[in-house]
N, C-alpha and C positions, 0 to 999 in steps of 0.2 A: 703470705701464708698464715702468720699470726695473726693479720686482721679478719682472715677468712674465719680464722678458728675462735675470734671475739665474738663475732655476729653469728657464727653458729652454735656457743653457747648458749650469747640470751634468747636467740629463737627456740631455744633446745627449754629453757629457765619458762621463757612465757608458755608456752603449749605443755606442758609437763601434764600426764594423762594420770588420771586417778590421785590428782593432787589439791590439796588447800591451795596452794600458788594459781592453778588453773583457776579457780573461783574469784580470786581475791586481785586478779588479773585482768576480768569481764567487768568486776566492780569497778575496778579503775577508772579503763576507760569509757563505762556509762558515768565515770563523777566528771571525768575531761568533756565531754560529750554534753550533758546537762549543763557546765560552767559556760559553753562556747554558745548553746542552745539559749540559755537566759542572757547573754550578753548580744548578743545580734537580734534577736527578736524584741527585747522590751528596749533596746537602743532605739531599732525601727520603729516601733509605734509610738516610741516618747516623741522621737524626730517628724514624723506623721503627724500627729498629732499640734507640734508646734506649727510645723507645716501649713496645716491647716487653719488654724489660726491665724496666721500671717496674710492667707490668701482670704480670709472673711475679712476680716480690718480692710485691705486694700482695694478690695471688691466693694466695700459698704462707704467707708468711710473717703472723703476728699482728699487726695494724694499733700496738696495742699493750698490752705489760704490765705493768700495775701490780704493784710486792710491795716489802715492804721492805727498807730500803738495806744491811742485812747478810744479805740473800736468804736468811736464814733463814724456816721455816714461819710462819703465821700461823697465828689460832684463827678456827674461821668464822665468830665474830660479828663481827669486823672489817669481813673481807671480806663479807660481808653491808650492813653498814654502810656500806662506799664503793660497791657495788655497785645501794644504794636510793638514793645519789644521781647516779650515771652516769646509771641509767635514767629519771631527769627531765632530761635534758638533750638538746637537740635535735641534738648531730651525732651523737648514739650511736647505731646501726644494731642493735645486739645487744651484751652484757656477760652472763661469766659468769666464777665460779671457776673457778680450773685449779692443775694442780701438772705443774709442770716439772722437768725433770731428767732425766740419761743413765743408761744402762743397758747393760748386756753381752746379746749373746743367742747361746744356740748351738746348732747344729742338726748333725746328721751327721759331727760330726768336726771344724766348721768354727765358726769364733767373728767375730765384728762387733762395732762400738757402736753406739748409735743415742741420739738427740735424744729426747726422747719429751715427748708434751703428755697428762696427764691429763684430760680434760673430763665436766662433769655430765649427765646426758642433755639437758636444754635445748638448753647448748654445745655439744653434741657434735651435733647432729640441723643446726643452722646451722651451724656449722664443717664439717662434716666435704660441705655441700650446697655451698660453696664451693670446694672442691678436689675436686670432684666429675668438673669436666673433666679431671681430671689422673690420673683412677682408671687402672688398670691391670687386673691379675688381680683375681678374686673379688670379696668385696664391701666398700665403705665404710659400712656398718651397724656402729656399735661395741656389742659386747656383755660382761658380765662374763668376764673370763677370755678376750680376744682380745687380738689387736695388728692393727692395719693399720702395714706398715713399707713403705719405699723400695724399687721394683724392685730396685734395686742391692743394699742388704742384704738384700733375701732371696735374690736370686742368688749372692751371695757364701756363702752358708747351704746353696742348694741345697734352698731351702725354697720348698712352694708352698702356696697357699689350703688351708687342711682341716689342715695340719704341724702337731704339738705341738714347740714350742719351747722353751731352756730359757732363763728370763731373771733377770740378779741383777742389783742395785742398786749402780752404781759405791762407791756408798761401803760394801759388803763388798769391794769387792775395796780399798780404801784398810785397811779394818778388817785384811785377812786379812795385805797386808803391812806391818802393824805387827808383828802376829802373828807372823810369820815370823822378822822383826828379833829381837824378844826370845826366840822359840826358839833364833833362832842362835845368841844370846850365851848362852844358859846351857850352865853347864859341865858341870855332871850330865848323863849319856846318859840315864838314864832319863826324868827330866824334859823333859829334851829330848824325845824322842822322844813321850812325851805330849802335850807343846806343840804339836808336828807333829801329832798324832791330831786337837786341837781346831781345826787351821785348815779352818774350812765358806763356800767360798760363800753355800749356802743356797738352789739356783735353786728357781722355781718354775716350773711348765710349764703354758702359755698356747698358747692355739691361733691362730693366721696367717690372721687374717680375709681379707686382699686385700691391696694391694699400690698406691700409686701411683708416677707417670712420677718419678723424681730429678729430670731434666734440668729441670719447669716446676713441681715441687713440692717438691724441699727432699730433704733428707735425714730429714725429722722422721719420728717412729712417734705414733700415737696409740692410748690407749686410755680407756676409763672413767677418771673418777674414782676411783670403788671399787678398780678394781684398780690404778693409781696407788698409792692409798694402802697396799694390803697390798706391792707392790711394795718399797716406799721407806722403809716403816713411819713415814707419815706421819701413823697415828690418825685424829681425825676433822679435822686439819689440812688446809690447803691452802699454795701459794704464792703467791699470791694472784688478781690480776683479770684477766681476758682483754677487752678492749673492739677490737670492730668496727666503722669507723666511717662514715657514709654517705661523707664526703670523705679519702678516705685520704691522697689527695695534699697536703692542708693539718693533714698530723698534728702538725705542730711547732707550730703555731699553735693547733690547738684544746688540746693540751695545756697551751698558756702560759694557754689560757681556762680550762680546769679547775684550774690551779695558784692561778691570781689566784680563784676562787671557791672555794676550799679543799675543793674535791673529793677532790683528791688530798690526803690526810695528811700530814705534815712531815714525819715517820719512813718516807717511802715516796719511791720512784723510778721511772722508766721505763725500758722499750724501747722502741724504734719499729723500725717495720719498714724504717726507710729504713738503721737499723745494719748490715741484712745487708749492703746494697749501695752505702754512701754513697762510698765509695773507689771502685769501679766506676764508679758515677753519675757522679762527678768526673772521672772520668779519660776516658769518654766524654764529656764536656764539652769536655775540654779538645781531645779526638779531633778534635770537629768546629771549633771555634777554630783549629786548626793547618791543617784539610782548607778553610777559607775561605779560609784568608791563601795555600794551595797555587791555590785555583780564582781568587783574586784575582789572584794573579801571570799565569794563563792568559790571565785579561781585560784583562790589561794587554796580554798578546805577540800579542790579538785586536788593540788599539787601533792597536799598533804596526804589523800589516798597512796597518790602515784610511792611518794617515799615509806609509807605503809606496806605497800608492794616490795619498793628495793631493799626497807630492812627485814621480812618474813624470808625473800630469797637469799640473802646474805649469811641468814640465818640457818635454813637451811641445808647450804651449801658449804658450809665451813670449812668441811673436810676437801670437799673436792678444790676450795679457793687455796687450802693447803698444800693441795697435791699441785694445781699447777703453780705456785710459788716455787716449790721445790725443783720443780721441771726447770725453772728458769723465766717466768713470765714474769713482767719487768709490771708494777706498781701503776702504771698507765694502760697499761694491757687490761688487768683486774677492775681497773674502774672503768673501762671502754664497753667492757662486757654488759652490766649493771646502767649505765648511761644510756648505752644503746637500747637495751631494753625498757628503760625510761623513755626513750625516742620512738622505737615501737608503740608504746602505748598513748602517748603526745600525740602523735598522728593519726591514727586509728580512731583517736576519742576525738580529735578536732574533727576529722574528715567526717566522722558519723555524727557531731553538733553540726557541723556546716548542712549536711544534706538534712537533716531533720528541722532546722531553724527554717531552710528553705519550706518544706512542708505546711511546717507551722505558719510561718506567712501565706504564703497560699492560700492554703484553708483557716485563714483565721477568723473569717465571720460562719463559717460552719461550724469552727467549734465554739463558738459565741453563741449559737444560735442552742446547739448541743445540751451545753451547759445551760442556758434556759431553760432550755423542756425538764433537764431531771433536775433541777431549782426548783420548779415551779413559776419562772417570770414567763417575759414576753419573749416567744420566741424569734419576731423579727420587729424590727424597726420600720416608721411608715419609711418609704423610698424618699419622699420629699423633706424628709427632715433634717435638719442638719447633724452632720457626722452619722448617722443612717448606718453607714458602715465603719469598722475599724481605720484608721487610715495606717499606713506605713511608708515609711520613704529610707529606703536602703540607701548606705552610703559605703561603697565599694573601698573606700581609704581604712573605714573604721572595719570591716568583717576581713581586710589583709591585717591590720596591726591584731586582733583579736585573734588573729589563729596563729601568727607569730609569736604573739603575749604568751598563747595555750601553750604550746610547743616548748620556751622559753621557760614556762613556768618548771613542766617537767622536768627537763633535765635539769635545772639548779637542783628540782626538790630530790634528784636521785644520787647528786653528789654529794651531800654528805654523809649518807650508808655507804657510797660506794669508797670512797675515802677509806672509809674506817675498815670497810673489807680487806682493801688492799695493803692495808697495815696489820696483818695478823702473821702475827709468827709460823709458819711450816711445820715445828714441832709441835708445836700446841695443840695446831689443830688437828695432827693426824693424832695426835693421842686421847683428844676431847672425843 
């Protein structure tokens, strides 16, 4: 009977008609509502966001590469070798030789570097069907005597699908300024001047298969094996193994499996693909760690409304907190009342952040798009660009602990007005 007569105070305390309490009430739980609202939506699109990052890296970049630790060439029977035991192993998705290494290229006047992955037709047919989404100009088919490069260095080039390109091997141009060194220093003009006749490049001119997006695939150029190797003058050499693997995201760990079953050779080393972006990674980590403890503070200055609330009602109510003291209403009663109406307002305001958050995500590139028009920006993004659209990736553990947290939040913030309520003397108050 008592508890009936708790919860029908403070629903009696929250609805109060023609009252400051009734205003100051709405406020509240729009502050509950707003802390719940900014804490599941910019979680979601920080976690989106990293998200997506993770899936460009993986998508762009070699899961991982094997070769040896002075990255010097290998002989193919090596790589052969480690390559017939990858492919008995169950998280390997695809494995093949490759030869790595940079390169000059120059077209119309205009010179670049590029990254370059040599791959054998197997690798190349699965490789190249991977970064498939990321194609741009012409085509991703590698053939003898091709390059597919980066939008960006072939713009830079002024080169497009069908262009003969002209490309040499970073290490002529390391060869040609040694060359130069020891021309300089000699004292003889003549010799000198010979010395200058022998410094060659040596390019070789390759034709501009296509071209993929930079922004969601790298800066890398790919081409054959074959021409890798006249390339580089790598003979019938490689650098060694390229492995793709079904779980990309557990690469450091299937590596420590391949290490422990001596897959991988002593005299050999890796990359992974998390090296492009492990600094990145981390520092978006840390992004959203710093954007918690910001949407934490919010949920606090939510709570602090909520107790804002319980002491104007406290306040209000003195007499009557007097009058049922006097009836016999036991100290736990009085703070039930005041709690509970903290509790009301807890879930009202979670339950209206949770369906609003939802909203908000939903229509989150409408009101992106919104807010550009009365900006003045762009109001939409090309479709093929990367992140085009917001991204978001909910995570159903963190929006239960966030409306726990909310709920949680309130009722702490309303026990200590309701405390002090329930410690007011009977005569006091009915004579205050």
């Amino acid at each position: 009977m008592l508890s009936n007569v708790t919860f029908f105070l403070a629903r009696r305390y929250l609805r109060a008609k023609r009252s400051f309490v009734s205003i100051i009430t709405v406020i509240s739980i729009l502050g509950v509502a707003v802390g719940v609202l900014m804490m599941i939506v910019v979680s979601s699109v920080m976690k989106g966001f990293e998200g997506e990052f993770r899936k460009t890296l993986i998508g762009s970049e070699p899961h991982i590469l094997l070769h040896p630790l002075d990255k010097k060439p290998t002989d193919v029977k090596s790589a052969t070798d480690v390559l017939t035991k990858l492919r008995q192993q169950p998280d390997v998705l695809a494995a093949s030789s490759y030869i790595g290494s940079s390169m000059f290229v120059e077209h119309d006047g205009l010179q670049s570097g590029m990254d370059v992955l040599g791959l054998p037709e197997d690798g190349a047919k699965f490789y190249m069907a991977k970064v498939a989404k990321n194609k741009g100009e012409g085509s991703l088919e590698l053939t003898p005597g091709g390059v597919v490069s980066a939008d960006y260095v072939a713009g830079g080039l002024n080169a497009h699908p069908g262009d003969m390109i002209s490309v040499y091997a970073s290490s002529n141009v390391t060869s040609a300024v040694k060359r130069f060194r020891i021309a300089s220093d000699e004292q003889d003009e003549t010799k000198r001047h010979a010395a200058y006749e022998e410094i060659k490049l040596n390019p070789r001119e390759i034709k501009l298969l296509g071209t993929t997006r930079m922004e969601s695939a790298g800066t890398y150029g790919y081409v054959t094996l074959e021409t890798a190797q006249q390339i580089f003058g790598f003979g019938d050499q490689v650098s060694g193994v390229l492995i793709e693997l079904k779980q990309p995201g557990e690469v450091k760990e299937v590596l420590n499996r391949f290490t422990a079953a001596g897959v991988v050779p002593a005299t050999w080393t890796a990359s992974l693909w998390t090296d492009a972006g492990d600094a990145r990674l981390a520092a978006m980590s840390n992004e959203r760690v710093m954007m918690w403890i910001v949407l934490l503070i919010i949920a606090v200055v939510a709570a602090f409304s909520v107790m804002n609330t319980t002491i104007t009602v406290t306040t209000q109510k003195r007499r009557e907190i007097g009058v049922l003291t006097a009836l016999g209403s036991r100290q736990s009663q009085i703070i039930g009342i005041f709690v509970s109406q903290a509790a009301f307002v807890g879930i009202l305001g979670t339950l209206a952040g949770l369906v609003l958050s939802g909203l908000v995500l939903q229509f989150r590139d409408d009101i992106r798009m919104g807010i550009a028009v009365l900006s003045g920006g762009r109001a939409n993004a090309d479709s093929g660009m990367f992140l085009a659209t917001i991204p978001a990736q909910i995570e159903p553990w963190f929006i239960v602990v966030t409306c726990l947290g909310s709920i949680t939040f309130c009722l702490l913030a309303a026990l200590p007005p309701a405390w002090l309520a329930s410690r007011v003397d009977p005569a006091v108050a009915l004579r205050d």
